[in-house]
Structure formats: C-alpha cells, structure tokens
C-alpha positions as CSV (number, residue, x, y, z in Angstrom):
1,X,-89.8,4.9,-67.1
2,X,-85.9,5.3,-67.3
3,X,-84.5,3.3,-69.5
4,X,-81.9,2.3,-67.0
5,X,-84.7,0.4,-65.8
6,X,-86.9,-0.1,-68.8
7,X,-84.3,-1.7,-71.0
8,X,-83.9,-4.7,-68.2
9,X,-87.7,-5.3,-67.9
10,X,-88.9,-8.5,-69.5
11,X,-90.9,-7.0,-72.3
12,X,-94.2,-8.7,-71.7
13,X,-94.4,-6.6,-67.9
14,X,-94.7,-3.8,-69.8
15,X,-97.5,-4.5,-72.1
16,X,-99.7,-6.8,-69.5
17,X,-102.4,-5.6,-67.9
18,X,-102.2,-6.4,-64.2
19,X,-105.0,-6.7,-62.0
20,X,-107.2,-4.2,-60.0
21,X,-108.2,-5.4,-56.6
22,X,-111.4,-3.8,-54.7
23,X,-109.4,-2.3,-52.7
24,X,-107.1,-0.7,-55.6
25,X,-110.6,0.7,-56.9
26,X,-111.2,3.5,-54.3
27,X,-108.9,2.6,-51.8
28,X,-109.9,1.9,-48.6
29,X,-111.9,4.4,-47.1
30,X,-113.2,3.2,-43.3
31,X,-116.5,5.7,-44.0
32,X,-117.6,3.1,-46.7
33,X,-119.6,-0.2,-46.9
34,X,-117.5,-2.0,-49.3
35,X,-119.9,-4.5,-51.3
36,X,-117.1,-5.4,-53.8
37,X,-114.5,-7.6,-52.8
38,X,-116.7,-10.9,-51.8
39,X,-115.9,-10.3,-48.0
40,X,-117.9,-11.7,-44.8
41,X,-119.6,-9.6,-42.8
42,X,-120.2,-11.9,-40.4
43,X,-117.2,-12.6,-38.0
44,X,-116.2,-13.6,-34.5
45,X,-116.2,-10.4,-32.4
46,X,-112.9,-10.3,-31.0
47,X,-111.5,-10.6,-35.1
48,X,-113.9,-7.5,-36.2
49,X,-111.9,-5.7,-38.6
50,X,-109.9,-8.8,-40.0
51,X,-112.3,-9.7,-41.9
52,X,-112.1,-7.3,-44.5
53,X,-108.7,-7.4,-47.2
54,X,-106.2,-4.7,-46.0
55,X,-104.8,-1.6,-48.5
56,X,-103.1,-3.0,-50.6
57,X,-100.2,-0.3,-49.8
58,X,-101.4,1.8,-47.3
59,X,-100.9,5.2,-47.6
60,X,-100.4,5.9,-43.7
61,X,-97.7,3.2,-43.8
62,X,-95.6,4.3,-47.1
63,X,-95.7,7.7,-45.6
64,X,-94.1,6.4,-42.3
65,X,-91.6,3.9,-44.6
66,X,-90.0,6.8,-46.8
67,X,-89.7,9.1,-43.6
68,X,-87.5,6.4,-42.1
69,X,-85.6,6.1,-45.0
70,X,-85.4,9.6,-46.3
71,X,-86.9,9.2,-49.7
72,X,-90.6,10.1,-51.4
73,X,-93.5,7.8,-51.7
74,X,-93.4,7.7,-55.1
75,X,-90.3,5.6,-54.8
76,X,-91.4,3.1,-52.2
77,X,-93.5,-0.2,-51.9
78,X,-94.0,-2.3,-49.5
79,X,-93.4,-6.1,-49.8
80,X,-93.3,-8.9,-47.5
81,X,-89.9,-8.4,-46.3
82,X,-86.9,-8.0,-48.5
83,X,-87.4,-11.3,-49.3
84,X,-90.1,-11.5,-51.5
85,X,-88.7,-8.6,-53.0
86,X,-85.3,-10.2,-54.1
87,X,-88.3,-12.8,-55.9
88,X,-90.3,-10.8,-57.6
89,X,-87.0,-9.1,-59.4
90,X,-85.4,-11.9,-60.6
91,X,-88.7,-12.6,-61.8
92,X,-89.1,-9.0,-63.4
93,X,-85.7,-8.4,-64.8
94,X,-84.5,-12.5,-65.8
95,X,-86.3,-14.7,-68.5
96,X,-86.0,-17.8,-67.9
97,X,-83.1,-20.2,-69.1
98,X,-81.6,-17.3,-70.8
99,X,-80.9,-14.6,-68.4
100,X,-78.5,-14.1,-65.2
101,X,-77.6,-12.6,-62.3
102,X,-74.4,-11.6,-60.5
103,X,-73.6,-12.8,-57.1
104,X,-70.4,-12.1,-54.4
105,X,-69.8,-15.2,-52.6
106,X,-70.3,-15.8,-49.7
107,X,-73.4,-14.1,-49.8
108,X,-77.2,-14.5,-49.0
109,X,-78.3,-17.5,-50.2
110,X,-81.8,-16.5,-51.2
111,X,-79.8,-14.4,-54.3
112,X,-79.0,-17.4,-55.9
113,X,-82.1,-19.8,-55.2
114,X,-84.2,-17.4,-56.6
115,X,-82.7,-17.4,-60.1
116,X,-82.1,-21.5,-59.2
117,X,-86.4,-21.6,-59.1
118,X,-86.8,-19.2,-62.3
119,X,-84.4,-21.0,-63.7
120,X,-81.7,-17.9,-64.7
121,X,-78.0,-18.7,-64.2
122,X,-75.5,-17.1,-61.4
123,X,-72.3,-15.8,-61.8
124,X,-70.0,-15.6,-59.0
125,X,-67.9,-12.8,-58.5
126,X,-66.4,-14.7,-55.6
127,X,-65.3,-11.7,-52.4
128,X,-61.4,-10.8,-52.4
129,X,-60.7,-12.4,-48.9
130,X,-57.8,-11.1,-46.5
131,X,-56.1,-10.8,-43.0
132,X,-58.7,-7.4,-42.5
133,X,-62.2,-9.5,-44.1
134,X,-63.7,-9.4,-47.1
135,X,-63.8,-6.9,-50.1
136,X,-66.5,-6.4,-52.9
137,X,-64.2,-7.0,-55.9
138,X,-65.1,-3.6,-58.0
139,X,-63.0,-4.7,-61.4
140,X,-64.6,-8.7,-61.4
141,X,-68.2,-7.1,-61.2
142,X,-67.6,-4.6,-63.9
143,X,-66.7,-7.3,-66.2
144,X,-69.2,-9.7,-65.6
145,X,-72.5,-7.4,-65.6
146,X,-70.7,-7.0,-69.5
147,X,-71.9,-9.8,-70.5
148,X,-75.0,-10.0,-72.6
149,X,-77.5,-12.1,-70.6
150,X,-76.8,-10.6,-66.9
151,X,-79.8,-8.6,-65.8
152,X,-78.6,-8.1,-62.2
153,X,-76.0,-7.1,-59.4
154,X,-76.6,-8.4,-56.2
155,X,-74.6,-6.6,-53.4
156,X,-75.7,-7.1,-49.7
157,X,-73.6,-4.4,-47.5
158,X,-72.9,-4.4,-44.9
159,X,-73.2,-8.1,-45.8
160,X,-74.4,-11.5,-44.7
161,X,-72.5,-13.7,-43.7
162,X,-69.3,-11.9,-43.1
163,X,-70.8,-9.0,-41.5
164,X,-68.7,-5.9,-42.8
165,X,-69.6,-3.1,-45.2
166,X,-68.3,-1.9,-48.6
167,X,-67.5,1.6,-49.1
168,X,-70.2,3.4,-50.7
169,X,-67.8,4.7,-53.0
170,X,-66.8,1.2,-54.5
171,X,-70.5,0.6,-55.0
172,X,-71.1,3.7,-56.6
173,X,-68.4,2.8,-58.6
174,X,-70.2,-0.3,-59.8
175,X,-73.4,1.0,-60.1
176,X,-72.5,4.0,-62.6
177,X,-70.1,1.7,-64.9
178,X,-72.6,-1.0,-65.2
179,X,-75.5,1.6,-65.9
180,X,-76.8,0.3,-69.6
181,X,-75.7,-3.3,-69.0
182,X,-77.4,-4.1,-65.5
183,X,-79.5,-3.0,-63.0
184,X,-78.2,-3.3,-59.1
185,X,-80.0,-4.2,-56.5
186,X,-78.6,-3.5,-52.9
187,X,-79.8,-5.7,-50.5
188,X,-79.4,-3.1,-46.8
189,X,-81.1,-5.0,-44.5
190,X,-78.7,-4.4,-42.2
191,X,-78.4,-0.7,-43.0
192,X,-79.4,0.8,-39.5
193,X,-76.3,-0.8,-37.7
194,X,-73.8,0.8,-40.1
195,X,-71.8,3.2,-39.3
196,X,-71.8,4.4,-43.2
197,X,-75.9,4.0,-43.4
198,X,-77.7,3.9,-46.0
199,X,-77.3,5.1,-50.0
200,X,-81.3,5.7,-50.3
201,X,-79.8,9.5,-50.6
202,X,-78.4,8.5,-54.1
203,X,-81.0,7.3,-55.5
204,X,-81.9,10.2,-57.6
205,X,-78.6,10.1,-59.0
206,X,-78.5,5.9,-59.7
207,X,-81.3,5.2,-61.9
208,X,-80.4,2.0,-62.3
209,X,-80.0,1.4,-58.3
210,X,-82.5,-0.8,-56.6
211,X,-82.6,-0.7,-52.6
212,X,-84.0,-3.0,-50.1
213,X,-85.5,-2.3,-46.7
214,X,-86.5,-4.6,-43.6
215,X,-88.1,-3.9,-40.6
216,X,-86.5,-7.6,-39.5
217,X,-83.5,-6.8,-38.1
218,X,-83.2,-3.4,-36.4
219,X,-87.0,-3.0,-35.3
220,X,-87.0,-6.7,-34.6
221,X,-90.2,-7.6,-36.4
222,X,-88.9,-10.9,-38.2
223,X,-92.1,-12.6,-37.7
224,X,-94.0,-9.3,-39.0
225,X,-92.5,-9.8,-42.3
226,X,-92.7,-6.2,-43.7
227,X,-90.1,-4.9,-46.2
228,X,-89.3,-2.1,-48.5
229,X,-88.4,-1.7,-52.6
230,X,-86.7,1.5,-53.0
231,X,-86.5,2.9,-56.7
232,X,-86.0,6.8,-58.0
233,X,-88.2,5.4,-61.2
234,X,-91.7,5.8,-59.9
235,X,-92.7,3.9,-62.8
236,X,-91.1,0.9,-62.3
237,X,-92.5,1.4,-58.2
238,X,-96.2,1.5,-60.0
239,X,-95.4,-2.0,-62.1
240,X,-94.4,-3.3,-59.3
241,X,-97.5,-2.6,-57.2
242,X,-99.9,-3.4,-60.6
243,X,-98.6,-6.0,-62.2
244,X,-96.4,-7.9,-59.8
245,X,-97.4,-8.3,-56.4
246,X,-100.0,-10.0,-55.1
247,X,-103.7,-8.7,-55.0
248,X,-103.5,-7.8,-51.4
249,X,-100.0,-8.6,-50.5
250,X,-99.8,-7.2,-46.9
251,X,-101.8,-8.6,-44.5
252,X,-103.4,-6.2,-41.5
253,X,-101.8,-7.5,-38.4
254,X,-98.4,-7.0,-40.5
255,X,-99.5,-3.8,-41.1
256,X,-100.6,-2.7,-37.5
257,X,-97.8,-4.1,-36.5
258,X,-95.2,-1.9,-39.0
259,X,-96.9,1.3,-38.0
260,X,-96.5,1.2,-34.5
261,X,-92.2,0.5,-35.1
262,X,-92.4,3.3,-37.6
263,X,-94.2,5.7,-35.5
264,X,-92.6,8.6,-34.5
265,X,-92.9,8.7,-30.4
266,X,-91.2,4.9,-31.0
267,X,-88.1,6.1,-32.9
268,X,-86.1,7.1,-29.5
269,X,-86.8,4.0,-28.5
270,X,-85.7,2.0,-31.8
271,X,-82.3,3.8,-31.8
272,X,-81.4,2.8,-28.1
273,X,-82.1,-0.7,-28.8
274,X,-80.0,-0.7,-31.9
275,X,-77.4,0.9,-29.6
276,X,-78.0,-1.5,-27.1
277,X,-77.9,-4.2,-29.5
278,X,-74.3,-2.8,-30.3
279,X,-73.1,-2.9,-27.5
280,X,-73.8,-6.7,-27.2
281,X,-72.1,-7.6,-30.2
282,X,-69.0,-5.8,-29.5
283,X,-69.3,-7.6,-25.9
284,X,-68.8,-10.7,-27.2
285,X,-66.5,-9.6,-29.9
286,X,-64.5,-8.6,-27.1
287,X,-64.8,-12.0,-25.8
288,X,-63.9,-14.1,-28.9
289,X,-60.9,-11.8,-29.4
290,X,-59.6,-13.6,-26.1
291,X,-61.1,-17.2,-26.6
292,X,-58.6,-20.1,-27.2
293,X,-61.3,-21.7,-29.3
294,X,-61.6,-18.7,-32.0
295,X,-59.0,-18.5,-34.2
296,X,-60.1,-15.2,-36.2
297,X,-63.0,-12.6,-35.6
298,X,-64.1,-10.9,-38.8
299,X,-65.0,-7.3,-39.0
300,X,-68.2,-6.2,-38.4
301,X,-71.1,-3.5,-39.4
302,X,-74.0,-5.2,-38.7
303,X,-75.9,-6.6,-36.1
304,X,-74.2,-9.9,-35.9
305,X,-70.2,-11.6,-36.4
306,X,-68.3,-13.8,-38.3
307,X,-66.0,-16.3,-35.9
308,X,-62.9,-19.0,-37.2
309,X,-63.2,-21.7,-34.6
310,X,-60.6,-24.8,-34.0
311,X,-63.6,-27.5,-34.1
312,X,-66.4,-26.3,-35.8
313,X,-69.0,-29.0,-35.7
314,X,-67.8,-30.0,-32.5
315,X,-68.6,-26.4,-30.9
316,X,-71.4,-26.4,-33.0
317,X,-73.2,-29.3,-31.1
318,X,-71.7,-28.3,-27.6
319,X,-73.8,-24.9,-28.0
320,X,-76.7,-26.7,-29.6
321,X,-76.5,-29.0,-26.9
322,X,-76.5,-26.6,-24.1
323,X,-79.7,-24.7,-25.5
324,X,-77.8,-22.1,-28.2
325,X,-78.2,-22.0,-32.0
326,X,-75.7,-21.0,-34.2
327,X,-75.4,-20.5,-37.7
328,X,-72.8,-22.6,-39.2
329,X,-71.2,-21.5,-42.7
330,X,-68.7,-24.4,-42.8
331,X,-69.8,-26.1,-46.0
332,X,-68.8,-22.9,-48.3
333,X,-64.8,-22.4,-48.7
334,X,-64.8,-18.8,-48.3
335,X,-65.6,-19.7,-44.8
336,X,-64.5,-23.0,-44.3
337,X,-64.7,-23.2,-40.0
338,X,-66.8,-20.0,-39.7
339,X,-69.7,-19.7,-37.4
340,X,-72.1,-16.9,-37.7
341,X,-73.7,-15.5,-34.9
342,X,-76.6,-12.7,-33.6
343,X,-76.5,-11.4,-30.2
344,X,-79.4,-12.0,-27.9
345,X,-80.0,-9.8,-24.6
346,X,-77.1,-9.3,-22.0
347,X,-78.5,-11.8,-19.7
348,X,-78.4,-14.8,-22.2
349,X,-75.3,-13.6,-23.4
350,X,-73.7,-14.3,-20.4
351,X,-75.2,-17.9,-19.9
352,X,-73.6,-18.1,-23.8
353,X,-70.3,-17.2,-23.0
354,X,-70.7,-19.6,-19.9
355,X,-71.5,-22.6,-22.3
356,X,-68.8,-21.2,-25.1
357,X,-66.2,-21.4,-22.5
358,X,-66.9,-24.4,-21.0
359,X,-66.2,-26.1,-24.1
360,X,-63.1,-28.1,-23.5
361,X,-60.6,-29.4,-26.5
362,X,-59.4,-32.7,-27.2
C-alpha cells in the first residue's frame, strides 16, 4: 500500500482480519450448487434467483464501472452509492474524538454528519464567495490539512449546493501540497454534467486522491443506490472490500439494475439524456435570469442551480403549495435566500415556470 494512503489508515485496519463471505470463497459461479452460505432453496417462483446472496462485487459490473470511468478494476469498488462511501472513510481514515476532517462550506451535508456520528471534528474552510459564485479557497485548505489531527479533504466539484466547478488545476494544487498530511477525497457525483469531467485520469499520478462515483444523478438510478470508490492503491481498494464493507453489500436487483445503465448499446442513450437534461436547466436558467422574483442566478456545472429569491419561505410554500418541491438552503449564511433546484422533464417544467410566475409579491 502507498503510504500516501497507509500513513492515514487507522492502524488496527491493517492488522484485522476481515471476514470471508461464501460468496468471497469461490465467487459466484451459476454452474454450482452452493451448500455454504445458509441460503433457501425453497422460494416463490416469480423471486427464483433472489434467493441466493449476490457477488459481493461482481466482476461483470466492475468491468462495466471502470470502462465508464476510464480506470482499471483494480482501482474500483462498488458501494451503495457515494454515500456509504463518504461513511466508511471517515470511519477508515478518523479515530474517534481525536481526528478530523476538512470541509468547504456550503457543502454536502453528509461530509460533516458523518464525522458528527464517529465523533471526529470538522474544520471549515468556508468557500470565497463573489459577484461570479463561489471559489474553493486553495491557500485556507493548504493550511488547515497542516494540522496534526486532519485525516481528510472533502471537495465536492462541481459542487452541491452552489452548482459550479473548481478548476482541476486548483485541486491538483491541493492534492499534491497536502500529500503526507491528508488524504483527499473528491466527491464527483456530478462529474458527467461538467464541462471539465472527471480527474479519474490523475489518479495514477495522486496517490493520495480518493474519487467518488454515482450512478444517481446522470443515469438517474437514485433509488438503485449503486456508487463507485476510485483509488490508484489497489491495496487500499482490497481493504476496502475485506475488511470494510459489508458481507454482501450490493443487493441483486441493484446490481441488475447498474448493468443494464452501464451497458454499452445504453450509453447513446445515457449521453442524450444528460444533454437533454442540459438543455432543461439552462431553460430555466434562462428564465430566472428574467424573473422579478430572482435576484441572482449562480453559475452552474451540474445538473441543477443555485437561485437568490426576494421571499424565500414565501416562494418556497407557493411552489410547495402548487405541487413543486424545492430545496431550500436559507438556514446556512453562505446562502442566506438561496433555493436549490433539479430540473424535471420539459413538460413539468413548464407547469413550474407557470406556478413560479404566478407568484405575486406583497
């Protein structure tokens, strides 16, 4: 293992022995009658095959995964979306009560409940806000991931909530000065909608980079919940799998479900949604740009926006009201009268834009 990597590790991963599912024995061969892993043979016809435990990480659907995101299978596993991934590290890398992590607010909120629930502190290297959006502050990251007890960098681009990227070069930056004092963990679950893509390409030059995958948001498999942990340390990608994941921690309808997005005949098909999913946001980005009611519109790279608006509760329960939910990010300062918001399909766009604009002020 690197020690970009190794260093970080919470020292009793690396001496535990983790557990060997039946299914991690000989792997799952169809061609076999597996007697070993306390499963029922007897099952309702029309759930035949469910009633055995999936691969634990399917070799079909890692093959399929690193295609898609240009890297080798040694440097892949699958998790149940990003989400349990962003766990499972903070639990890796951060003992508890002693270690921390590094955040950029206004960020996901998952970073900093996870090291909340471990418990591990956050530091906040707070976004530099300004009349263009937000920028990753390179010099207040550098610092911080100094500090003795910080384990990990959290960087979402492009980013939730405010929806625009960071140059690849000014997390680059980061990632080679912190190399020795932090591991970074980029969180691109919005990757597919950026016009910069992804930075799985520098992975063999980052050891201590970390990249996370979703099939949530551009192939639209939310409720799937299938993700990806990108590492060049295949060691650290075999802990991860052995000692830290759960026995059989994809289930099969998940998995059926991944390799039919992933296929190849569907990936035509993927990119003209994403386009067409595009095109939708910058049609109502067009149409907030005009709106009496929005005050600013944020940049975007992803598939969703950042919006100022004069009354924010207020058009926040007009929308709600009228059968539209959006996401309201009032509460933090960094985006004190901000709404955030996905586009659906071009039909109930347009009944949106009807309801937005009906809204009437005092």
């Amino acid at each position: 293992m690197h020690e970009a990597i190794k260093n970080f590790i919470r020292p009793h991963y690396q001496g535990m022995d983790g557990y060997v599912s039946a299914g991690m024995e000989t792997g799952k061969d169809e061609s076999l009658v597996f007697m070993n892993a306390n499963e029922g043979h007897y099952v309702l016809p029309e759930l035949q095959g469910y009633n055995f435990y999936p691969e634990p990480q399917p070799l079909k659907l890692i093959e399929l995964m690193a295609d898609a995101y240009g890297v080798e299978t040694s440097q892949i596993v699958a998790t149940r979306g990003a989400d349990e991934s962003l766990g499972l590290l903070t639990k890796i890398f951060c003992e508890p009560h002693k270690d921390a992590i590094v955040i950029s607010e206004p960020a996901f909120g998952m970073y900093a409940v996870n090291a909340d629930s471990a418990p591990v502190k956050t530091y906040d290297v707070p976004l530099i806000k300004s009349d263009d959006g937000f920028a990753i502050d390179k010099t207040g990251i550098i610092a911080k991931a100094q500090s003795d007890d910080v384990k990990l960098v959290y960087i979402c681009s492009p980013n939730n909530p405010t929806a625009g990227s960071f140059p690849h070069s000014n997390i680059l930056e980061i990632v080679k000065a912190v190399d020795g004092h932090a591991v970074v963990v980029l969180d691109e679950a919005y990757a597919e909608f950026s016009q910069q893509g992804s930075l799985s390409g520098e992975l063999q030059n980052c050891p201590n980079l970390i990249i996370l995958r979703t099939l949530s948001k551009a192939y639209a498999l939310a409720g799937v919940r299938m993700g990806a942990t990108l590492c060049d340390d295949s060691d650290f990608i075999d802990l991860m799998k052995s000692k830290v994941l759960d026995t059989y921690p994809l289930p099969r309808p998940a998995i059926e479900a991944a390799l039919i997005a992933l296929a190849p005949a569907n990936r035509a098909q993927i990119k003209q949604n994403i386009q067409s999913c595009l095109a939708e946001r910058d049609r109502l980005k067009e149409f907030f740009e005009i709106s009496e009611l929005v005050t600013k519109v944020y940049s975007t790279d992803a598939n969703f926006m950042l919006i100022e608006v004069v009354d924010v509760k207020a058009i926040w329960q007009h929308c709600y009201d009228n059968g539209f939910v959006l996401r309201d990010f009032s509460h933090k300062p960094e985006t004190a009268n901000c709404l955030r918001i996905s586009p659906a399909t071009a039909e109930l766009n347009d009944k949106f834009m009807e309801v937005f604009k009906a809204y009437k002020l005092a």
